[in-house]
N, C-alpha and C positions, 0 to 999 in steps of 0.2 A: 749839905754837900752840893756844889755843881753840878747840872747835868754837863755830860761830855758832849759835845757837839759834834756830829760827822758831816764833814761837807757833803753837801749834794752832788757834786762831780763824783766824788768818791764812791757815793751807795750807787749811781746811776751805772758806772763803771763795773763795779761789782754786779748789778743786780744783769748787766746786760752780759757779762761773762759765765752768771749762773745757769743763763735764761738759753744761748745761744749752745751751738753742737760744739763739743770737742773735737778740735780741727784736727787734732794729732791722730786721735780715735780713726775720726771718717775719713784720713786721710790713708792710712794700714786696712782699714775696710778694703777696700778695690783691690789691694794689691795681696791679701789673704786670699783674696778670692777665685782670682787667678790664678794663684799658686798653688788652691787647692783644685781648680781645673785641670789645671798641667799636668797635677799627679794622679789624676781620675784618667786623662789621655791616655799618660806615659803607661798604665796598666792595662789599657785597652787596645795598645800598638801590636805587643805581643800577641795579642788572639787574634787581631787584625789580620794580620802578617802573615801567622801560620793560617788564617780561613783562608786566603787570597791564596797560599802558597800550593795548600794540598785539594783545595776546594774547587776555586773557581778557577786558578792557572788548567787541572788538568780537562773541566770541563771543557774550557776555549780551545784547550789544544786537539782535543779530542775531535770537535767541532771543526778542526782546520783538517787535523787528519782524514777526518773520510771524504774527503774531496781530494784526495793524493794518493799517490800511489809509489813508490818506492821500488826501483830493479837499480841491482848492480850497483847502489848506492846511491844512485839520483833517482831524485825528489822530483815526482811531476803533478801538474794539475790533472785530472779524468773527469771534474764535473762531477754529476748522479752516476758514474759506472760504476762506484763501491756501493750506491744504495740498489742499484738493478740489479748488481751480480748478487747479493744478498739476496732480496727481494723474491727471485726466481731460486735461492736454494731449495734443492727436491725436501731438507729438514726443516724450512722455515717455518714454515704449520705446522708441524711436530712439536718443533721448540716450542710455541708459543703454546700451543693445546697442554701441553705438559706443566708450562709454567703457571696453565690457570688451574691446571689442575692439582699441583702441586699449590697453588692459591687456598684453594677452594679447601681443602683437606685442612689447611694449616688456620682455615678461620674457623671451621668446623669443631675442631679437636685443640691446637692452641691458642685459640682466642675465650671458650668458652671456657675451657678446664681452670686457667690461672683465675676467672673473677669468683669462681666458684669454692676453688683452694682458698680465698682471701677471705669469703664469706664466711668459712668454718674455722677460718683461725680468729679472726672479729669474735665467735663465738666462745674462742677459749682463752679466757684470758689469765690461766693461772701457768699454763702452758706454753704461750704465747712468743714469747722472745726464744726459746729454745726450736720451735717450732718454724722459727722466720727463719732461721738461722742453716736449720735442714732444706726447707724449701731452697733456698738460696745457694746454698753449696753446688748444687750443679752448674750454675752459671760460671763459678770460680774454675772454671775445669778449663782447660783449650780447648779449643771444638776440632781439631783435628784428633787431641785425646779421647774426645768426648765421642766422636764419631769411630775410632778405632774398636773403645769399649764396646758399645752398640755391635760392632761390626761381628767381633767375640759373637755377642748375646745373639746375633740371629745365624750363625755359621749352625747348619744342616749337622754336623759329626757329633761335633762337641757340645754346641751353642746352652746356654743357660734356658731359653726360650723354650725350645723342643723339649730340653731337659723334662721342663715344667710339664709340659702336652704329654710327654710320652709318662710319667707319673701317674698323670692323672686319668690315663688311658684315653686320650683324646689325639684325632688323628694330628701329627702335624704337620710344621707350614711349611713352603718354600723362603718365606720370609724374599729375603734379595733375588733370588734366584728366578724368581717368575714376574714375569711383567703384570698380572694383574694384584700382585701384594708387593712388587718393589716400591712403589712411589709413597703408597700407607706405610709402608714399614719406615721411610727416611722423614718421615712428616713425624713422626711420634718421638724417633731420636732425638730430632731439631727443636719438638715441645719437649721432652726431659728435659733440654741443657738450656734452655732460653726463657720458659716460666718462670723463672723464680725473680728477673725483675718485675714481669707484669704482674704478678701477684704481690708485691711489694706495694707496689703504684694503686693496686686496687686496691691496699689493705688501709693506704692512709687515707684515700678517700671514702672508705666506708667510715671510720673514725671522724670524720667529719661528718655526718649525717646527725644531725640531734636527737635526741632520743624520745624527746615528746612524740615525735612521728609514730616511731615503733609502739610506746606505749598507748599512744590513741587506735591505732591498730587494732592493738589488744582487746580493747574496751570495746571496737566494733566486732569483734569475734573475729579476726583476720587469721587464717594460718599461717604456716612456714611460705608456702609459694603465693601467697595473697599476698605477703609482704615483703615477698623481694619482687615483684612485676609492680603494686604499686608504690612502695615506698622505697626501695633498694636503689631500680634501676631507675626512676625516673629523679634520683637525686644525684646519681653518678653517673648521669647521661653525657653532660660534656667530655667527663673524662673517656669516660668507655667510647666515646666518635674520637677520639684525639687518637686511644690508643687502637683501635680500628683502623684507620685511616694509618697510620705508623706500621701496624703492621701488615698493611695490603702490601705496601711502598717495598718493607723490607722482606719480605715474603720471593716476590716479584723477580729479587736480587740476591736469590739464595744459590750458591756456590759449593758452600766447605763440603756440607754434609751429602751434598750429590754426587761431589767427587770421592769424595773418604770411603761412604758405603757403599755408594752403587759403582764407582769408576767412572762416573759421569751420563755415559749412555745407561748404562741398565739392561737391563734383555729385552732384546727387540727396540731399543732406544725410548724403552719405554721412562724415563727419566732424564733424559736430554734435553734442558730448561735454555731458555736465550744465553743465561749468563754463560754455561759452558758452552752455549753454540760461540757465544764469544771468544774463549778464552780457544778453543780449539782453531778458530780463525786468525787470533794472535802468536799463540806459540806452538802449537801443531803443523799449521801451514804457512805461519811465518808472514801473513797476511794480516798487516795491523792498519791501514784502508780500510778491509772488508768489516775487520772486527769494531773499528772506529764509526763504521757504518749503522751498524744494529746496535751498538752501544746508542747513538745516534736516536734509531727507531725506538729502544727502550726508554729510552730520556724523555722524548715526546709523547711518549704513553703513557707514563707517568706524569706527566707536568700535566696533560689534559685528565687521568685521571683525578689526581690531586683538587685540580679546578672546578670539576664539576661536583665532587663530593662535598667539597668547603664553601658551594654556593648550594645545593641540597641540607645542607645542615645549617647554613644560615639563616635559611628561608623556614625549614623546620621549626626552628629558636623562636621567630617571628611568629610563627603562627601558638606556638606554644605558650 
């Protein structure tokens, strides 16, 4: 039989159609591409929008405010007179000594308590989901609920609290009612109803710690607190500074539970935090200048807070 002969234009032709990109292909490539951009955008307009909207519009505006001042319905410029008349409030070292000390209490008590609750639930793992489920329920609560209940529980007549103390023949407390247990007592409501995410946050990070760790531990004879200082804490160390530093911030900025149980002052104003010096400078006095002011002062004390801590802990990182 014949061989068939193929011309050599032909296999060249072919061979150089095999060999080369599909134009059709690369040509939809670019334009795929795009199109999956646009809809990566198009989803990221929305949170854009709303950050700008309720985020940064009211910082800026805030920031214009206290350089103004407002009679009779005109808008005028004052300069630093809403940060001097501030500045020189007879409460403004009050606020702030209160807000560290309502600081200070809430790192004390809820900072330590939730990595510790996480720790024991790590431990129980047959319990475990049910157990997440409790701790967390109080968050789902309102906090003006959440602070009403509380409010129940420490009332001197009735209260759950005393109830307990008087039971147990033990003398009991003023709770709200006296300035050196008001500020303790509104620190402990605000860790009931706000633990149960940071003990979430701590419980996925301990689940991520491998377990050869723990059991080389073991093998060293390490106990319960030999292995949570050195194996615990030094593997959920970035997180425990993330949520440190979050909760100084939000600590700082703490409102609901000051007003709900204590009425905001407290006895002898012993609970009178910036944020309610604010809010009484807004809608008690009608003076949203002054309040714009120290909202102002708080913002910058935070921002340099924040600043120095996140260069402290970078440099830690470094050395570590």
């Amino acid at each position: 039989m014949a061989a068939t002969t193929v011309p050599e234009n032909t296999t060249k032709r072919h061979a150089g159609r095999q060999a080369g990109p599909d134009r059709r292909a690369t040509g939809r490539g670019p334009s795929r591409k795009v199109a999956a951009n646009l809809q990566a955008y198009g989803f990221l307009v929305g949170a854009v929008l709303c950050f700008l909207a309720f985020s940064w519009y009211p910082m800026v505006r805030e920031f214009i405010m206290s350089f103004q001042e407002k009679k009779r319905g005109v808008t005028s410029w004052v300069g630093m007179k809403n940060l001097d008349r501030v500045y020189h409030d007879p409460f403004f070292w009050t606020a702030w000594k209160n807000t560290a000390e309502y600081t200070g209490y809430a790192l004390v008590i809820g900072f330590a308590l939730p990595f510790f609750v996480a720790i024991i639930l790590n431990e129980l793992r047959h319990a475990q989901a049910y157990l997440r489920i409790l701790v967390y329920l109080p968050v789902m609560l309102p906090p003006v609920a959440g602070g009403l209940l509380f409010k129940y529980f420490y009332d001197p007549d009735y209260g759950l609290f005393d109830h307990i103390l008087k039971t147990l023949h033990l003398p009991q407390s003023q709770w709200l009612d006296s300035s050196h247990t008001a500020m303790i007592s509104v620190v402990l409501a605000a860790t009931w109803m706000s633990m149960g995410s940071a003990t979430l946050i701590y419980l996925a990070a301990l689940q991520n710690i491998p377990g050869e760790l723990y059991e080389a531990a073991d093998l060293d004879g390490a106990g319960l607190w030999s292995k949570i200082w050195h194996v615990t804490i030094p593997q959920t160390r970035m997180v425990l500074s993330l949520m440190l530093l979050l909760q100084i911030v939000a600590t700082m900025q703490e409102f609901t539970n000051v007003f709900v149980l204590a009425g905001g002052n407290g006895p002898e104003n012993s609970t009178m935090t910036v944020v309610y010096m604010i809010y009484q400078y807004g809608f008690r006095y009608n003076n949203l200048g002054s309040a714009a002011a120290l909202g102002l002062f708080l913002l910058l004390v935070l921002i340099a807070f924040s600043g120095v801590y996140t260069r402290l802990s970078r440099n830690s990182d470094q050395d570590g």
